[in-house]
C-alpha positions as CSV (number, residue, x, y, z in Angstrom):
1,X,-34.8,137.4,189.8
2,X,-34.7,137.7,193.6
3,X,-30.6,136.5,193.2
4,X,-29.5,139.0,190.8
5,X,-31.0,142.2,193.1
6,X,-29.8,140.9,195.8
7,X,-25.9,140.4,193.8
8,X,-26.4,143.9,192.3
9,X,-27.2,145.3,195.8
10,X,-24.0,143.4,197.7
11,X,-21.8,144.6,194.4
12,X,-23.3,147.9,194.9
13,X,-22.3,148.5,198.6
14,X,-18.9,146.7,198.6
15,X,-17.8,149.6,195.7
16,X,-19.3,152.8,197.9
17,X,-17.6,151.3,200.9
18,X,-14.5,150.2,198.6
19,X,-13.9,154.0,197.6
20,X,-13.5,155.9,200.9
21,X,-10.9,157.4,201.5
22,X,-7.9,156.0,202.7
23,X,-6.6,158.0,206.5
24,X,-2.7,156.3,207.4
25,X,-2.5,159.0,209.7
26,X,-5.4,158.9,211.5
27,X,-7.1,161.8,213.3
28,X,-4.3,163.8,212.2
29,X,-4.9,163.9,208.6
30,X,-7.1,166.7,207.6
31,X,-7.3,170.8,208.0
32,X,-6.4,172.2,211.2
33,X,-6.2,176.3,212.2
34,X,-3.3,177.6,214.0
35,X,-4.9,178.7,216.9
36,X,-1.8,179.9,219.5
37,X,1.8,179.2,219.6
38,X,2.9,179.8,223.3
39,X,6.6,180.3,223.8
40,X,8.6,181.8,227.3
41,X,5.3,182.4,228.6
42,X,4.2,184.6,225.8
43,X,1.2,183.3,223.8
44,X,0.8,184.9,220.1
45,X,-2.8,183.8,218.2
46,X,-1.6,183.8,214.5
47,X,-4.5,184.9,212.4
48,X,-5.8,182.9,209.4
49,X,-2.9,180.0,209.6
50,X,-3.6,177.0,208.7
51,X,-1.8,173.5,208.4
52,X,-3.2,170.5,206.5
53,X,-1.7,167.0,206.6
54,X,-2.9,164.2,204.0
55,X,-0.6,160.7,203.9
56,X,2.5,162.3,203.0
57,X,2.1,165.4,202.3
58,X,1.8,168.5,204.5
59,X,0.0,171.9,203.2
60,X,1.0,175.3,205.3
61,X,-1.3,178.4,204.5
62,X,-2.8,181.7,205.2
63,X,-6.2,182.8,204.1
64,X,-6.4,186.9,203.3
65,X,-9.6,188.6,203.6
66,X,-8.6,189.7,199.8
67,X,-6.2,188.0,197.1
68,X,-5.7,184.3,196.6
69,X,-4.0,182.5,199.8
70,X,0.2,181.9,200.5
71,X,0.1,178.0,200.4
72,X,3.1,175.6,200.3
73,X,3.9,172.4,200.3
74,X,6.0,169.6,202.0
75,X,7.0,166.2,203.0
76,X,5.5,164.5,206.1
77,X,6.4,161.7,207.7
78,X,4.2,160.5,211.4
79,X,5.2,158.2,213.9
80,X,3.8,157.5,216.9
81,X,3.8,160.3,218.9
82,X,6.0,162.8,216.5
83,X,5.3,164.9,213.3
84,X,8.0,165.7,211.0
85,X,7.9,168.3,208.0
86,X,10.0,169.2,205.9
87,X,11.0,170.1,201.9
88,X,8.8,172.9,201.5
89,X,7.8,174.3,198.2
90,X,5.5,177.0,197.4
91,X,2.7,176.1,195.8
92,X,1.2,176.4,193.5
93,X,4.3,177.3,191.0
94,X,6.6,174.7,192.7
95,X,9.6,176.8,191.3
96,X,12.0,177.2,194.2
97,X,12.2,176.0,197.9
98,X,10.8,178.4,200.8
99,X,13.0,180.4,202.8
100,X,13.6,180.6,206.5
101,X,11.3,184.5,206.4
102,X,9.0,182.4,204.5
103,X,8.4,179.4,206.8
104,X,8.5,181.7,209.9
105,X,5.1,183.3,208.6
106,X,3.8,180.2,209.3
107,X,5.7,179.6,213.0
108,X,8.0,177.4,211.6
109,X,11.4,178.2,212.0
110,X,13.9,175.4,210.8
111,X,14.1,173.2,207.5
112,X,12.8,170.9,208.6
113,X,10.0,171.1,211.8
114,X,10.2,168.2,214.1
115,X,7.2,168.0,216.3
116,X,6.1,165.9,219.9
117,X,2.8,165.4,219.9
118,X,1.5,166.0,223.4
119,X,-2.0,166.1,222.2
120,X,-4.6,164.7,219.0
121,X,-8.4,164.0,219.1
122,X,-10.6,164.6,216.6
123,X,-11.0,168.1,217.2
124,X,-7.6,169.1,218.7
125,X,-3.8,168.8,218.4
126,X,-1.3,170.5,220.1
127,X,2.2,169.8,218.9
128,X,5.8,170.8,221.0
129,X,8.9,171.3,219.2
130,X,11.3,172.9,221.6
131,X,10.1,175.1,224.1
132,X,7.2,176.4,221.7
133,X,3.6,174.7,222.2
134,X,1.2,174.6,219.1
135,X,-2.5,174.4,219.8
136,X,-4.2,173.9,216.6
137,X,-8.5,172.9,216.1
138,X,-9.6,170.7,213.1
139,X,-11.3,173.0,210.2
């Protein structure tokens, strides 16, 4: 009797820890709000940005105080010290790719957004991509 709780316990806890989630980007992966985007020594604090990464996908969006958000969605692909995005789509329709005024809503202002990570804890990140420096907090 003592054998089969103690098999039906070790089954039990091997299957909760079996189905966590899986992170291949580590602290990266996850919600994190625009917070600045400082560029020529001018800092601009976008309201209600945010950018999400998750494996291979990216999610850009902005929360109004009214209405449903602007979200879209694109490829990502993470390397040591670099972020790369591009192929973006708006979501939730999927219909047609995002335009250059689109994707500069969201500070991002090429096809495809190639990123040096200068900084990434579990509470911050702060991307470069040219002269322009990205400070972003986890959600």
């Amino acid at each position: 009797m003592k054998k089969n709780i103690f098999i039906i316990v070790t089954i039990s806890i091997l299957t909760l820890f079996a189905c966590d989630k899986v992170y291949i980007n580590g602290d990266l992966d996850g919600m994190w709000n625009l917070h600045s985007v400082e560029s020529d020594g001018t800092t601009i604090y976008p309201e209600a940005t945010y950018y999400s990464f998750q494996r291979h996908l990216t999610q850009i969006s902005k929360h109004y105080d009214i209405g449903l958000p602007l979200r879209y969605l694109g490829n990502l692909r993470c390397t040591g010290d670099s972020v790369i995005m591009w192929g973006f789509y708006i979501h939730p329709q999927e219909t047609h790719a995002a335009t250059p005024e689109e994707l500069a809503q969201f500070h991002i202002y090429n096809d495809t957004a190639a990123f040096k990570v200068n900084k990434l804890n579990e509470e911050m990140l702060i991307l470069q991509e040219k002269e322009r420096i990205y400070t972003l907090y986890k959600w």
